[in-house]
N, C-alpha and C positions, 0 to 999 in steps of 0.2 A: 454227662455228669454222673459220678457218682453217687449212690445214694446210702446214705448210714443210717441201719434200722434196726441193730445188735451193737450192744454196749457191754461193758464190764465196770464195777464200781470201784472208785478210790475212796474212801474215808480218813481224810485230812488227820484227825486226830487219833486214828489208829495208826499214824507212820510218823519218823522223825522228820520233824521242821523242814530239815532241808533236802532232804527227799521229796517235800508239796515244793518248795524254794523252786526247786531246778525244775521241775514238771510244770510250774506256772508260769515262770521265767519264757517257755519253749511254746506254751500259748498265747498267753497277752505277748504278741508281740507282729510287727513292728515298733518299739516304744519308743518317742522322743527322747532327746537328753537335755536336761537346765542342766548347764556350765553356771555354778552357783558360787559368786563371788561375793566374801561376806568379813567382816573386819568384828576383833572383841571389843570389847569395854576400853581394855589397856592398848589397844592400838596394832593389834598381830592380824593382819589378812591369812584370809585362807582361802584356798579353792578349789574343789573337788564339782565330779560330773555324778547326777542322779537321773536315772531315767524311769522313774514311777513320778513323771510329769504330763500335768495337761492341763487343758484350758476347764472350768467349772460354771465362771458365770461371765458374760459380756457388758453389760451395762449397771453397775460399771464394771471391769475389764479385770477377774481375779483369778489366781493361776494356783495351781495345786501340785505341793510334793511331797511324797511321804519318804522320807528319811529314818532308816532304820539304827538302833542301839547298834551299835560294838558289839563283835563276839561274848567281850567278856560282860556286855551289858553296861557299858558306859555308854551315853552322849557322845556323838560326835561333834567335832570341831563347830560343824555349818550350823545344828538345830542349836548350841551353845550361844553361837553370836549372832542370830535370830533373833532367840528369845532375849538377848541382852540388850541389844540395840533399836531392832524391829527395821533394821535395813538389812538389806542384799538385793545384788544384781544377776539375773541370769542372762547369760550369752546362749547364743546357737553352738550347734556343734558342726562343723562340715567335714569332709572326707578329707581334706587337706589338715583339719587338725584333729583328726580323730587318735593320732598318737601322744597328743600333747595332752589331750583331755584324760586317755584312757592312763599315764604317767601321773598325773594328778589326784588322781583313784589311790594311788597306793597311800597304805597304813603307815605315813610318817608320825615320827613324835610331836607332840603339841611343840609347836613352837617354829614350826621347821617349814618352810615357808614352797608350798604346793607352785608356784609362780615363778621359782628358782628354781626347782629341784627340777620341772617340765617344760622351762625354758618359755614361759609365757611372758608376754609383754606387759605389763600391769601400765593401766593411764590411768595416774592417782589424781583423786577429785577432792583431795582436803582431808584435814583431821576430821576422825568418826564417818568418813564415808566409803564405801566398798568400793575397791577400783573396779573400770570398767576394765575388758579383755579385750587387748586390742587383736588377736587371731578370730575374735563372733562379728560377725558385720553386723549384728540387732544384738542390742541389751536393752532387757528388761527391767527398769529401776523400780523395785516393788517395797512398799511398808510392808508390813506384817498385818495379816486381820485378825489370825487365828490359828494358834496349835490346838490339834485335837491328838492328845495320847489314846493312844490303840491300845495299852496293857505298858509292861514293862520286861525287860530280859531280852537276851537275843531274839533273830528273827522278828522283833516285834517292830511296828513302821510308829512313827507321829506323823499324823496330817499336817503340812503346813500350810495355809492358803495366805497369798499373798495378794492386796492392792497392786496393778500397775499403774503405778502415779506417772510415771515418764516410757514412753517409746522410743529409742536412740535407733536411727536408720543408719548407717557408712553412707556416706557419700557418692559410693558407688551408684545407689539408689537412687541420685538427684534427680532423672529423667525419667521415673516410672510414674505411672498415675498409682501410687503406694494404697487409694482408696480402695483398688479391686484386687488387692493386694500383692505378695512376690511369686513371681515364677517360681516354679519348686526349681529349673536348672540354675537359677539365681544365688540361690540358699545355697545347695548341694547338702544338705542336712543328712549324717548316718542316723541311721535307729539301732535300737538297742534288741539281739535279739536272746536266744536263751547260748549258756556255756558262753566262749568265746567268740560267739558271732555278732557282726554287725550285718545293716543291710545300704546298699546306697541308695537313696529314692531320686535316683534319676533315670529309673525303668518306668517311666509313669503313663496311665492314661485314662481317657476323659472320660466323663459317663455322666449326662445330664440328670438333676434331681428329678426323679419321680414326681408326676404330678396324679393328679383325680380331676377329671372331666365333668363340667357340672352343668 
């Protein structure tokens, strides 16, 4: 193993945004992705993939994304019909739809529907509620608990924590003991990593948790 014991310093606020953006991006990473399905007020779905996701508290069971402003420093679509509603659904992402997802990503015009444009399946569950994606074998049906604004302008993230009130399995699932929960070769989930890379985690292996002998 190597060992690292000489360093050099970066100081965040002496470089532009996205210069720390891309150098953070290339460390935190492996990063999950919410496939975040979320409907407005007037009835427009939207869908886009965020991967500054992760789990925060268990009991009960609340999930966390921060979604960042628009270049030009507007709101995006998802934290809009969040705060407006206090629904959305996140899906998984697997290597089978990691093109669908990463299509869904792009900067359409309000209006312009992320589910057509990336050839997703939307299974609509009623007036005022976020379809589910029928390409994620799990959706997570979350409330809203809490935005937390980080500041304002580009670059800048909202914290969203959300309730899962509902866990949706596929069917696929019907046979697992789902208490000890999914095979990662089950899922097939990409992670997000920095630039244009993804990672597959189906390189995976085991390593019992550390214990203290008493």
């Amino acid at each position: 193993m190597t060992l690292h014991t000489e360093f050099f310093d970066i100081h965040p606020t002496k470089h532009f945004w996205v210069d720390i953006y891309h150098l953070m991006n290339s460390i935190v990473q492996p990063r999950p992705i919410a496939w975040i399905s979320s409907v407005s007020k007037t009835g427009k779905v939207n869908l886009a993939p965020f991967s500054y996701f992760n789990i925060c508290s268990m009991n009960p069971p609340i999930i966390s994304n921060s979604i960042f402003f628009n270049r030009d420093g507007s709101e995006k679509d998802t934290l809009k019909n969040i705060k407006a509603t206090g629904k959305y659904v996140v899906g998984t992402v697997s290597f089978q739809a990691a093109n669908k997802a990463n299509t869904s990503s792009a900067p359409y015009d309000h209006g312009i529907s992320e589910f057509q444009e990336a050839n997703v399946q939307p299974i609509l569950r009623g007036p005022g509620e976020p379809p589910f994606i029928s390409e994620s074998p799990v959706q997570l049906e979350c409330e809203l608990h809490q935005t937390i604004p980080l500041g304002e302008g580009a670059g800048v993230g909202t914290l969203v924590l959300g309730n899962v009130k509902t866990i949706h399995l596929s069917t696929q699932f019907k046979d697992i003991e789902w208490q000890k929960g999914i095979a990662p070769e089950m899922m097939g989930n990409v992670g997000r990593m920095g630039e244009d890379f993804y990672a597959k985690t189906t390189d995976v292996f085991q390593m019992p948790r550390a214990t203290v002998n008493k």
